[in-house]
C-alpha positions as a Python dict, from the first residue, in 0.01 Angstrom:
ca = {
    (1, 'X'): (0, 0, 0),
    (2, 'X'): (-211, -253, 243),
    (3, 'X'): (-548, -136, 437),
    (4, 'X'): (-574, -320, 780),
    (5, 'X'): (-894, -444, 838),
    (6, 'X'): (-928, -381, 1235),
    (7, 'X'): (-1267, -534, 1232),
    (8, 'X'): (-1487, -556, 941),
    (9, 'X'): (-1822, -466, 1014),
    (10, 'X'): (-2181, -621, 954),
    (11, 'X'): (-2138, -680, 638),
    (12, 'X'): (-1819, -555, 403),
    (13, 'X'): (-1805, -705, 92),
    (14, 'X'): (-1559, -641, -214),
    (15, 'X'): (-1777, -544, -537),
    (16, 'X'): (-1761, -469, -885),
    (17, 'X'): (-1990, -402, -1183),
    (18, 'X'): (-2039, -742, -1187),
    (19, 'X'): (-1956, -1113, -1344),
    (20, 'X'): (-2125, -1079, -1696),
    (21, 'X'): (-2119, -1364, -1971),
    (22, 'X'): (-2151, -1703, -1750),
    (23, 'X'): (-2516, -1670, -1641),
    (24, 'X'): (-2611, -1931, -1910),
    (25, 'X'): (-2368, -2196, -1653),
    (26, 'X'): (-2584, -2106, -1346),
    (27, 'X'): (-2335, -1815, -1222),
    (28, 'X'): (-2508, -1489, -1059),
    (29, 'X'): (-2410, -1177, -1217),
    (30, 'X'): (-2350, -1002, -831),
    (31, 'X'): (-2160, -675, -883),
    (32, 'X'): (-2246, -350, -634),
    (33, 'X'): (-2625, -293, -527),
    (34, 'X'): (-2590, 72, -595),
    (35, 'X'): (-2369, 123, -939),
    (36, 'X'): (-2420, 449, -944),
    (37, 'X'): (-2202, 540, -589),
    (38, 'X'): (-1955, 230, -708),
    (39, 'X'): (-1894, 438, -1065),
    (40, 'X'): (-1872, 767, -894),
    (41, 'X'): (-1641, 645, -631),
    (42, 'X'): (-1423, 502, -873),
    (43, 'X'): (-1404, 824, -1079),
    (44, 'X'): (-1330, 1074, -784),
    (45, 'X'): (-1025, 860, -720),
    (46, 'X'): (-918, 838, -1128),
    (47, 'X'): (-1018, 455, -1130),
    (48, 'X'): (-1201, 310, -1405),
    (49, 'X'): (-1560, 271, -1319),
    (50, 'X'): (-1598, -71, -1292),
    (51, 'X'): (-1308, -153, -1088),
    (52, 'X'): (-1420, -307, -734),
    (53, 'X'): (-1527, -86, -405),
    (54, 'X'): (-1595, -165, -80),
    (55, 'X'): (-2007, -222, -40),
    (56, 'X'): (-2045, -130, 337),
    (57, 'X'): (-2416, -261, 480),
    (58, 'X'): (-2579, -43, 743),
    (59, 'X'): (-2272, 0, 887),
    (60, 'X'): (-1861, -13, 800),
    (61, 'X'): (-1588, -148, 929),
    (62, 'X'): (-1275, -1, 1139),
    (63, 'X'): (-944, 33, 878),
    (64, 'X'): (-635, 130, 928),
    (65, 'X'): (-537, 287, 572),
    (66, 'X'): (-172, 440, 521),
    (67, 'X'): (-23, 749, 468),
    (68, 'X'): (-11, 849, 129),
    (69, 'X'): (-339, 673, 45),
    (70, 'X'): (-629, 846, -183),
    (71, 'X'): (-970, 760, -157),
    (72, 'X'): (-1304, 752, -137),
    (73, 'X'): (-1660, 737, -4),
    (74, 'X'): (-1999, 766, -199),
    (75, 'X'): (-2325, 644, -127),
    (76, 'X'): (-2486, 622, 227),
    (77, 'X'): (-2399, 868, 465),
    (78, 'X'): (-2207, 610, 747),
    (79, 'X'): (-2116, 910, 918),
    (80, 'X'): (-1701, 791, 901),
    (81, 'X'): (-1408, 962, 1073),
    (82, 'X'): (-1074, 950, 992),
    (83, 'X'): (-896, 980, 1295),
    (84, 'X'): (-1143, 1102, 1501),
    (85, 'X'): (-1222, 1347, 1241),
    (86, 'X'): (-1602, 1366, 1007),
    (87, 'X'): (-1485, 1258, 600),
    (88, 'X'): (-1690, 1437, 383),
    (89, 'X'): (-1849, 1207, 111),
    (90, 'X'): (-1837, 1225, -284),
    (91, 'X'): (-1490, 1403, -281),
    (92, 'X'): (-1080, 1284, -332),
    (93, 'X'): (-920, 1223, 18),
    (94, 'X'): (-540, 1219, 35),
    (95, 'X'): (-439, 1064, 430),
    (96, 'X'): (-103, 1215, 520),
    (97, 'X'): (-87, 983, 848),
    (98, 'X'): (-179, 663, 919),
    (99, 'X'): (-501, 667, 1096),
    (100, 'X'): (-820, 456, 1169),
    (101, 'X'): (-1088, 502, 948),
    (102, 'X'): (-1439, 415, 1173),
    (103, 'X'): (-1815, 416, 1046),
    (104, 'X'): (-2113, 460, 1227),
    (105, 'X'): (-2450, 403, 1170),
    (106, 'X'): (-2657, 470, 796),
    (107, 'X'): (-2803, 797, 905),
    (108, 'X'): (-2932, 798, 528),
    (109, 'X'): (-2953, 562, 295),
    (110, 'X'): (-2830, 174, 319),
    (111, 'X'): (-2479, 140, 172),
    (112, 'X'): (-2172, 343, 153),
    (113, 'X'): (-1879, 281, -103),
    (114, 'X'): (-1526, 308, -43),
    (115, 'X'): (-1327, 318, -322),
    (116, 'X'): (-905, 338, -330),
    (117, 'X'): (-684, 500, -623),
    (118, 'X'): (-536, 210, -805),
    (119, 'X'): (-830, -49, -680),
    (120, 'X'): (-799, -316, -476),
    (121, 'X'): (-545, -592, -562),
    (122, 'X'): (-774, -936, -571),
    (123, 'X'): (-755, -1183, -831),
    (124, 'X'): (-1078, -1133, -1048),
    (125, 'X'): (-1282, -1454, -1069),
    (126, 'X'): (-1431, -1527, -1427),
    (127, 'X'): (-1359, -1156, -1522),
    (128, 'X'): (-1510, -975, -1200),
    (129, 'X'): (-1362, -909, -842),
    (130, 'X'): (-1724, -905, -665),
    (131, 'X'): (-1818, -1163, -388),
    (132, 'X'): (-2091, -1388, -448),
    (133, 'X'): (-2140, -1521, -95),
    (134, 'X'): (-2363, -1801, -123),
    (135, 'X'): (-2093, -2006, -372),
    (136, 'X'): (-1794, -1813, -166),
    (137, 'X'): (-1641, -1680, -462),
    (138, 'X'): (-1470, -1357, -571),
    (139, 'X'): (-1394, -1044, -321),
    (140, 'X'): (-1159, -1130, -34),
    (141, 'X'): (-1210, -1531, -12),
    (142, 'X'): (-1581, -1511, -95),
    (143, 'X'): (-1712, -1392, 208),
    (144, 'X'): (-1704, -1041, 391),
    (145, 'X'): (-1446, -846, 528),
    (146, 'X'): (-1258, -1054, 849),
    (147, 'X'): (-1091, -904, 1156),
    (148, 'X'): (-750, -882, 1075),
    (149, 'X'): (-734, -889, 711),
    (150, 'X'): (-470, -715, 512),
    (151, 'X'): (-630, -536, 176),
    (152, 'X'): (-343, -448, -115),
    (153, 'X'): (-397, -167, -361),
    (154, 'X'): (-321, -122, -726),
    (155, 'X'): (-51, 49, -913),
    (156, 'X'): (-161, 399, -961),
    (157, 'X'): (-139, 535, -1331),
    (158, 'X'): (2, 862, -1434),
    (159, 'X'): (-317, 1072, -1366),
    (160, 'X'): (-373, 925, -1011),
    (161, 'X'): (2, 1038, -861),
    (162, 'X'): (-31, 1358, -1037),
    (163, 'X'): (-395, 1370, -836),
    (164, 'X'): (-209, 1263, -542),
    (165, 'X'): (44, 1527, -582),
    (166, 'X'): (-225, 1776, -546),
    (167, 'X'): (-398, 1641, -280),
    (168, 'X'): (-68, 1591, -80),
    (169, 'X'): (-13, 2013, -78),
    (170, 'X'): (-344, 2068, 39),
    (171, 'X'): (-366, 2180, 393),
    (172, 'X'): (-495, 1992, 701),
    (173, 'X'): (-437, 1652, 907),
    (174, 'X'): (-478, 1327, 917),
    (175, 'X'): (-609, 1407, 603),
    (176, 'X'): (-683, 1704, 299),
    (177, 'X'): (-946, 1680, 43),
    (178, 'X'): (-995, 1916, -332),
    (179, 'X'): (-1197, 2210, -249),
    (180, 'X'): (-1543, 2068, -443),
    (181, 'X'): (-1751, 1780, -416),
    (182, 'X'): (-2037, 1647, -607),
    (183, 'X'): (-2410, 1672, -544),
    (184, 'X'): (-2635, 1303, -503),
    (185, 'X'): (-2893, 1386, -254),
    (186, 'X'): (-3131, 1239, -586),
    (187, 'X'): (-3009, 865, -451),
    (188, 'X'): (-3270, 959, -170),
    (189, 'X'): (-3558, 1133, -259),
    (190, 'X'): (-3893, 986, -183),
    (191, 'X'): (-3987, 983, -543),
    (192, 'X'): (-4147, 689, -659),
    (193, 'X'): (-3939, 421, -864),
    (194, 'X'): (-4029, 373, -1217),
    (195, 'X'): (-4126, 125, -1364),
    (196, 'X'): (-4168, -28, -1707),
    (197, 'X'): (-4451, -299, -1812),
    (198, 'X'): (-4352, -645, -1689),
    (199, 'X'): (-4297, -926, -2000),
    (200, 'X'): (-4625, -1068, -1821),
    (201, 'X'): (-4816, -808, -1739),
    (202, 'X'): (-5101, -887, -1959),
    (203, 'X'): (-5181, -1170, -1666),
    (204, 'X'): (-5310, -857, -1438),
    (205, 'X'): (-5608, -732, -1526),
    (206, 'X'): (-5641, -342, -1523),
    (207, 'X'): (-5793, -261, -1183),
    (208, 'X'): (-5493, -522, -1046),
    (209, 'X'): (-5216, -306, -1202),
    (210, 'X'): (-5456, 0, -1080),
    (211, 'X'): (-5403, -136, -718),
    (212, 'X'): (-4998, -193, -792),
    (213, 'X'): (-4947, 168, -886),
    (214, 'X'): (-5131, 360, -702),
    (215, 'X'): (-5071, 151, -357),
    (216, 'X'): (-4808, 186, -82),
    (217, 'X'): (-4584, -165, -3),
    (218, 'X'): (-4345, -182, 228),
    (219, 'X'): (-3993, -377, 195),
    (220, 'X'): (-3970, -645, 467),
    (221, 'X'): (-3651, -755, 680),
    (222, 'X'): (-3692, -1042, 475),
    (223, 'X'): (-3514, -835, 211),
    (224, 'X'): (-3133, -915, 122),
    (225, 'X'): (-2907, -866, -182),
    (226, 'X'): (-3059, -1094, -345),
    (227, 'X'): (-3387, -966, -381),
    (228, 'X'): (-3645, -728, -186),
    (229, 'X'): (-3950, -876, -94),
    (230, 'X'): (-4267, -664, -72),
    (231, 'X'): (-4546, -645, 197),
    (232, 'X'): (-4890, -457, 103),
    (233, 'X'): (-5185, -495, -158),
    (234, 'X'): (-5183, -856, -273),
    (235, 'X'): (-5131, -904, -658),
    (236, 'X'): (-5321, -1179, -856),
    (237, 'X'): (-5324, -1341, -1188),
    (238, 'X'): (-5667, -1234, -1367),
    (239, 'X'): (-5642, -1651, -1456),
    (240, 'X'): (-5554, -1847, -1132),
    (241, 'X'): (-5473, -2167, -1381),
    (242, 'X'): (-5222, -1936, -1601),
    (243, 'X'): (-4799, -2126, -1584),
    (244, 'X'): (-4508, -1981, -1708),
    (245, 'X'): (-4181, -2191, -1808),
    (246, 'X'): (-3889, -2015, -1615),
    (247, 'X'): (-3710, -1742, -1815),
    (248, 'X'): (-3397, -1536, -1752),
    (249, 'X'): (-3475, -1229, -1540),
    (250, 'X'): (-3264, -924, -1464),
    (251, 'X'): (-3193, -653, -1157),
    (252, 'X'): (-3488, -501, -1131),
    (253, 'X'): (-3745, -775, -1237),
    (254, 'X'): (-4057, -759, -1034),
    (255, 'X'): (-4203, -1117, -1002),
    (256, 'X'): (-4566, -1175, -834),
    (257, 'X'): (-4542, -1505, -640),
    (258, 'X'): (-4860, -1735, -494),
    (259, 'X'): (-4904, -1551, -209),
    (260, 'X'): (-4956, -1196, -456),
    (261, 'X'): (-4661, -999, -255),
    (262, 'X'): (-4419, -904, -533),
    (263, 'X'): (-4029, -946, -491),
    (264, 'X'): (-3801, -727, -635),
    (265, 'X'): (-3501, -917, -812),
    (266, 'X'): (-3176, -735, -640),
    (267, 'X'): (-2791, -808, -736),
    (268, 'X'): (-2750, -1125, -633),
    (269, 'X'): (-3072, -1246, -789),
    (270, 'X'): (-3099, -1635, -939),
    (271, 'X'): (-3056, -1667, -1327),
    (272, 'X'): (-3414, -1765, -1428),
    (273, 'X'): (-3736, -1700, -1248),
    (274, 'X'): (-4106, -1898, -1272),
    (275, 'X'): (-4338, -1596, -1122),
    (276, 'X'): (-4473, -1387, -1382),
    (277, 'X'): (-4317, -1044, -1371),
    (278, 'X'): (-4555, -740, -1358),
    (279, 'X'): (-4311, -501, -1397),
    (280, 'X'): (-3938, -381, -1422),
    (281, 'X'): (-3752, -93, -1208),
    (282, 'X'): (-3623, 151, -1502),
    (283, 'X'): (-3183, 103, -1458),
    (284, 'X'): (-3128, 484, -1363),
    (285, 'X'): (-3325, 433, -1034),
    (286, 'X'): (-3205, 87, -933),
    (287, 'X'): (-2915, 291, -741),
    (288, 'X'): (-3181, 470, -508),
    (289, 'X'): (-3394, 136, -481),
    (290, 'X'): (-3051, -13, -385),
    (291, 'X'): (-3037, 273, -131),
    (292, 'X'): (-3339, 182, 109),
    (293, 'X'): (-3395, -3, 349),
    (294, 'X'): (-3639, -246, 557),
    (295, 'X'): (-3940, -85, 675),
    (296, 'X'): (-3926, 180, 444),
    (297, 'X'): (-4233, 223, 219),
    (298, 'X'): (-4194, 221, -158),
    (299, 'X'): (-4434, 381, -440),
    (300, 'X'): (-4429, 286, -829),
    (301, 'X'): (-4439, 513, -1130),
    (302, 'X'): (-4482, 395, -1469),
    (303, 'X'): (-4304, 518, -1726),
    (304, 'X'): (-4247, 438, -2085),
    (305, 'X'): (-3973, 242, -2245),
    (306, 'X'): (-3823, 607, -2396),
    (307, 'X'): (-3850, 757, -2022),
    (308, 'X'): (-3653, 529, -1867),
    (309, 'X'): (-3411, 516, -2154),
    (310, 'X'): (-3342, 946, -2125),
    (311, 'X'): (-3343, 895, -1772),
    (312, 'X'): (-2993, 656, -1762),
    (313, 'X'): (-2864, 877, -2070),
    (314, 'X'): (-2873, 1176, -1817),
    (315, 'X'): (-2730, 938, -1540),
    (316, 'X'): (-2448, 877, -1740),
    (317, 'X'): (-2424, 1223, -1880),
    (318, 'X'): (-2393, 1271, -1537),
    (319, 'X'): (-2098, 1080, -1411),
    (320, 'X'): (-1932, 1175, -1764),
    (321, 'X'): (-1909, 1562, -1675),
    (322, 'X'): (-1818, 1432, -1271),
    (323, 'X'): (-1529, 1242, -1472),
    (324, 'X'): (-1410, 1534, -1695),
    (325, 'X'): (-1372, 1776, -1370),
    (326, 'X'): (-1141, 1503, -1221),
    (327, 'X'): (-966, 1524, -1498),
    (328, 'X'): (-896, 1927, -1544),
}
């Protein structure tokens, strides 16, 4: 089946789990800001988890998918219509006429998924289908989604046309969905995000890391997929004359720079970084991290190596029962 792209929005980009394993070459892992909606997606639709999405910024593009096609949308609400008609999100939809799939604007939330039964037919560049935009590799010609392009999807397995048989009896037009869908409003909440100590945060003294936890920053529209930087209380070293060799650092890495404004390593973050890292955002809540946006102001929690650790475990517990009631 091919998706036409009609026009492709802000910023469309074709993303995976990630390229894992070449990082010691210079190569940026990349992979989906928000794992959490790209894993979901993928299971609502019978796709292995770490098969590649659609990451829609802010916005989506305008499609015109096929009849016959199942799919997907998880994440940010974009408020999309299929043919002039609202798609719920975090449910199996089966379109039984070709029709123009449109997005409007986040009206929560930063990025919206849209994942196809059968995944997206792009050759996978050392291992992984996601676009790394700066070196204009991966996705769709390593760069975002084009006016006019033509998207192929996979071969569907056993499971998926049996799912597609289903979905095909079910009532309604331009398209029918399964009579359930699944619960995220947790990507969201105005909870804090965790936090676990920093490999340097023995350079803060304790009424610094006072000031960094219980202190309000707000993420700046200086902020990309790269990283998020941070505008509020100013951060310094206890020891102005302290140096650190650069290390390898990881989504999530909070690094301190001169100016005492911490950044927030993102997906497409650099390999190694020089600025002393204060702290790191626990993995279960780098999906609603991934989910805000510029402007918005942003708390920290910490929380112990064994928190953050039950916290993912029931993440995962999470989209393991989701997968098991795809498959009844």
């Amino acid at each position: 089946m091919k998706i036409m792209v009609k026009k492709g929005g802000p910023l469309t980009t074709l993303q995976d789990t990630g390229r894992y394993g070449f990082q010691k070459y210079g190569v940026l892992v990349s992979g989906a800001m928000d794992l959490f909606s790209l894993k979901l997606g993928n299971i609502l639709v019978g796709n292995k988890a770490r098969e590649g999405a659609l990451e829609m910024t802010m916005s989506g593009p305008f499609l015109k998918l096929p009849a016959g096609l199942v799919f997907a949308l998880t994440g940010a609400d974009l408020g999309a219509k299929l043919g002039g008609r609202p798609v719920p999100l975090n449910r199996a939809v089966y379109v039984k006429e070709d029709s123009t799939l449109s997005f409007g604007f986040a009206a929560q939330g930063a990025r919206g998924y849209l994942t196809v039964a059968g995944g997206f037919a792009v050759p996978a560049v050392m291992n992984s289908k996601s676009t790394y935009l700066r070196a204009k590799i991966g996705g769709v010609g390593g760069a975002p989604l084009a006016d006019g392009t033509e998207l192929e999807t996979g071969e569907l397995t056993a499971e998926q046309e049996g799912l597609k048989a289903v979905l095909a009896k079910t009532g309604g037009k331009p398209f029918s969905t399964l009579g359930w869908s699944v619960e995220t409003t947790g990507l969201f909440t105005g909870e804090p995000i965790r936090v676990t100590q920093g490999l340097q945060a023995d350079w803060f003294d304790n009424a610094t890391l006072q000031e960094f936890f219980h202190s309000s920053y707000t993420i700046t529209a200086q902020s990309d997929r790269m990283g998020y930087r941070l505008s509020g209380a100013p951060l310094h070293y206890r020891d102005s004359s302290l140096e650190m060799i650069s290390e390898p650092v990881t989504f999530g890495s909070i690094q301190v720079p001169a100016d005492g404004n911490p950044i927030i390593l993102m997906a497409d973050r650099q390999t190694t970084g020089g600025y002393a890292k204060i702290g790191q955002v626990i993995q279960a809540d780098l999906p609603r991290l991934a989910q805000m946006k510029p402007g918005q102001t942003i708390y920290f929690r910490p929380v112990t190596l064994t928190q953050a650790e039950k916290a993912l475990a029931r993440q995962e517990e999470f989209l393991d029962h989701v997968k098991k009631m795809v498959q009844r």
